[in-house]
N, C-alpha and C positions, 0 to 999 in steps of 0.2 A: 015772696019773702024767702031768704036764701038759707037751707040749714047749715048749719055748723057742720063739719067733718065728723066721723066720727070718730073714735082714738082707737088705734089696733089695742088690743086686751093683752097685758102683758103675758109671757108666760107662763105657766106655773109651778109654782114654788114647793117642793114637799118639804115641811121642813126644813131649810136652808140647803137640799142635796141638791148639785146641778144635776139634770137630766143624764149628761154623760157620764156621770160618777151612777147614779141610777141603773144605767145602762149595763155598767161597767158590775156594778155588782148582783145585779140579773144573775148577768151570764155566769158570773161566780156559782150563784146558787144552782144554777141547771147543772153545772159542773162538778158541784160537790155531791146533788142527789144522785147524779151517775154513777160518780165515782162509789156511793155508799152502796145501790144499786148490784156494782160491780164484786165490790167486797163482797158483799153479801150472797150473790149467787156463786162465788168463789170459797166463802167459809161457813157459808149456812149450811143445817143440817138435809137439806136436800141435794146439795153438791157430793160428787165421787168424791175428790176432795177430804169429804168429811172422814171418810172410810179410814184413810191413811195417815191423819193425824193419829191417833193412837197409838199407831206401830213405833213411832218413833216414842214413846215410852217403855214397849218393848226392849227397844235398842238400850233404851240408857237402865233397863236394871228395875223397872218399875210394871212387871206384869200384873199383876194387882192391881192398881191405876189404871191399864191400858183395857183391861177388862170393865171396869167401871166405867170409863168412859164410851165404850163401844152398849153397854147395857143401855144406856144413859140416849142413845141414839136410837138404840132399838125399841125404845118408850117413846121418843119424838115422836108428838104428832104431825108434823110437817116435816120428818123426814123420808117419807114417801117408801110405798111397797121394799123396790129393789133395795134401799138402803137399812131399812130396820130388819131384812131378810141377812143383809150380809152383814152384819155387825151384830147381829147373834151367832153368824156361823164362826165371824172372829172368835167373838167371846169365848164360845163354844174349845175353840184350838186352843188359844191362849192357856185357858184353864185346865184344859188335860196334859200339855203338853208344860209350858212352862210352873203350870202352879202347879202340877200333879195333884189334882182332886179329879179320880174318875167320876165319881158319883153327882157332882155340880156339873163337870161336863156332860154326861149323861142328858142329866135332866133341861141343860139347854138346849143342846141336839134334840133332844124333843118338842120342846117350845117350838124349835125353827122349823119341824114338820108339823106338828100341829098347827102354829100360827100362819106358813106359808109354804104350804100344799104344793104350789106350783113354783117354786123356787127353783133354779137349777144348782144348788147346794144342798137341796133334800137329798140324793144319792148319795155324796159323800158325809151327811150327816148320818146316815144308817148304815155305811160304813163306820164312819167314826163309832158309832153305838156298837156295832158290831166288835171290834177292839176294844172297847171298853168292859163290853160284858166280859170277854176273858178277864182283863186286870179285875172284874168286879166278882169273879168266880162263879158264873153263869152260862157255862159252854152251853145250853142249849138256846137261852136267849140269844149267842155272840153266831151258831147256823142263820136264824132266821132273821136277822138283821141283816149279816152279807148276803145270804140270798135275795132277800128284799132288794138291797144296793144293787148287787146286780140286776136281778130285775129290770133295777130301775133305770140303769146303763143301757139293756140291749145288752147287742151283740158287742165285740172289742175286748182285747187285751186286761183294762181294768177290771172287768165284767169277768173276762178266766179267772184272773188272780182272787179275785174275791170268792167264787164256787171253789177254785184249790184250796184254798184258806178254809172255807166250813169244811169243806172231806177231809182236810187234815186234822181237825181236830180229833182228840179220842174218842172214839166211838164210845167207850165206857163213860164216860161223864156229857157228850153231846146228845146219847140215846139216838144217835143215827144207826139204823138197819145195815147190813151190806147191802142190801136191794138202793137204798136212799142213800148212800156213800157212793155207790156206783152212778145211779144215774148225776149223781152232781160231778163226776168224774168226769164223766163224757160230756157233760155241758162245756167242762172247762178245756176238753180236749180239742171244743170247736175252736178255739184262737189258738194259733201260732204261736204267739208267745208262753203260752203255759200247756201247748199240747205234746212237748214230752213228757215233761215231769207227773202230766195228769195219766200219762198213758202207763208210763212207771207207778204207778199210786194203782192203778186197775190192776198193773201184773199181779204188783203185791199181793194185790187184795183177792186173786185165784189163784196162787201159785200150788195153793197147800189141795183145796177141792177141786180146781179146775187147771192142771200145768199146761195143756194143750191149749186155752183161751189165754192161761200168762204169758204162755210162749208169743203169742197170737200181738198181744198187748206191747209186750217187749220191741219185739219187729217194728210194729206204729211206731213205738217212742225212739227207737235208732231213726228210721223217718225223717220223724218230725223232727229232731237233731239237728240232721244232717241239713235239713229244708231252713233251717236259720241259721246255717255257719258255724252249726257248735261239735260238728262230727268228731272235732278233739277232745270238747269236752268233757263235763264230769255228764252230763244229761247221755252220751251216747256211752263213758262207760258201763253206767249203773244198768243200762238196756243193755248190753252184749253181754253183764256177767248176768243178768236176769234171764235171758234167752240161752246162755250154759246151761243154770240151774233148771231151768222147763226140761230142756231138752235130755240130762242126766235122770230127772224123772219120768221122762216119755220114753226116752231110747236108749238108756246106759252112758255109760262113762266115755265110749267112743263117740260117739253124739256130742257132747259136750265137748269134750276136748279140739273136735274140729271147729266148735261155733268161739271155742277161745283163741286157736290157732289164728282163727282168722281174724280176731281182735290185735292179736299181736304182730300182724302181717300190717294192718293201720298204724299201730304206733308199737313199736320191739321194746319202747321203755313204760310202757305201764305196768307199773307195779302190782296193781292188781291183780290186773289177767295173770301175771308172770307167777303170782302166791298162786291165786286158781289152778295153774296147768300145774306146779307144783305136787299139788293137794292130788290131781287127779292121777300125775304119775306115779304118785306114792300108791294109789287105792289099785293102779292098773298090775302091779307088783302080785 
């Protein structure tokens, strides 16, 4: 007995959708989760990205806003280490610099070391503290901040500039020794970039008890002038008329007068020197 065929099973039907329309809107879907996907690692708080949307608030007039926002980021939980470190050190700028409130900046520069230690923004945040404690009238907290920063530098140019910056403050209101002025002196004398002006800062700072170490000091800082292209400038006058003065308190007026001759043998137009030899040919009289 022979069976019947059996009948192929249609299709099937979802709902009146052909398969190709099905197909077709699949692919839609994988395409838009992408694309959201995309967005999203582009404008979500875990993206660099995020960082630089608030500037542009900045720009248009609204640092209050661009501050909040960046706070706002640094609270995100899912905007990761790097990003809630640098969007407080924004915060941090923004607020001292365009909102002018030292003391909220302060206190955020602190959050950013306290809450990440290992940031490579800590430095310039104890720098920034350290600036700020001046505006906040604290010269002896605004020493151990830059010294901190540097610190936290090493060696390099940013690292003198900030030891010159504590030694320059007033010793009367920073409570720096001459002993602890000097050696910050000499730290800062280790870079190039700040080792004349530090070496000038030392003369000073013996001229009166020790002229023979000023003289000494003076010499480095002509030096160190000369070693970055400044032998014109104001760094190598301020050491040749500083190495007069040593030399008029070590060896008399003839002393002097040849260590300005020979300033004026460099350039015949500094006014300087020129009042100097003046001053001495008048005393030579």
């Amino acid at each position: 007995m022979s069976r019947t065929p059996a009948r192929p099973r249609p299709a099937p039907v979802h709902r009146g959708i052909p398969v190709e329309l099905r197909s077709l809107l699949l692919l839609g879907v994988v395409t838009a989760v992408v694309s959201v996907g995309a967005v999203a690692a582009f404008i979500g708080p875990w993206s660099p990205h995020a960082l630089d949307r608030p500037a542009a608030l900045v720009a248009a007039g609204e640092p209050a806003a661009a501050r909040d926002a960046w706070l706002a980021l640094a609270d995100h939980r899912l905007a990761g280490e790097g990003n809630r470190a640098a969007a407080l050190w924004r915060a941090a700028q923004v607020t001292a610099v365009e909102l002018n409130d030292p003391a909220a900046a302060d206190a955020l520069a602190l959050r950013l070391i306290g809450e990440h230690p290992e940031s490579a923004d800590v430095p310039e945040a104890l720098a920034l503290r350290g600036l700020l404690a001046q505006r906040l009238g604290r010269p002896a907290d605004a020493v151990a901040h830059l010294v901190a920063a540097a610190d936290a530098l090493g060696d390099g140019p940013r690292a003198g500039a900030l030891l010159l910056s504590a030694a320059q403050l007033d010793p009367a209101q920073s409570g720096l020794s001459p002993a602890e002025r000097e050696a910050l002196l000499r730290r800062a004398a280790e870079a190039p970039s700040t080792a004349a002006a530090a070496w000038i800062e030392l003369g000073n700072l013996n001229l009166e008890a020790a002229p023979a170490a000023a003289y000494e000091s003076y010499a480095r800082a002509l030096k160190a002038a000369g070693s970055v292209d400044e032998a014109e400038g104001e760094a190598a006058r301020t050491a040749r008329l500083g190495m007069a003065t040593a030399l008029e308190r070590l060896e008399g007026r003839e002393a002097a007068l040849a260590a300005v001759d020979e300033g004026l043998a460099e350039d015949a137009e500094d006014e300087a020197m020129k009042r100097r030899k003046k001053r001495l040919d008048k005393r030579r009289r």
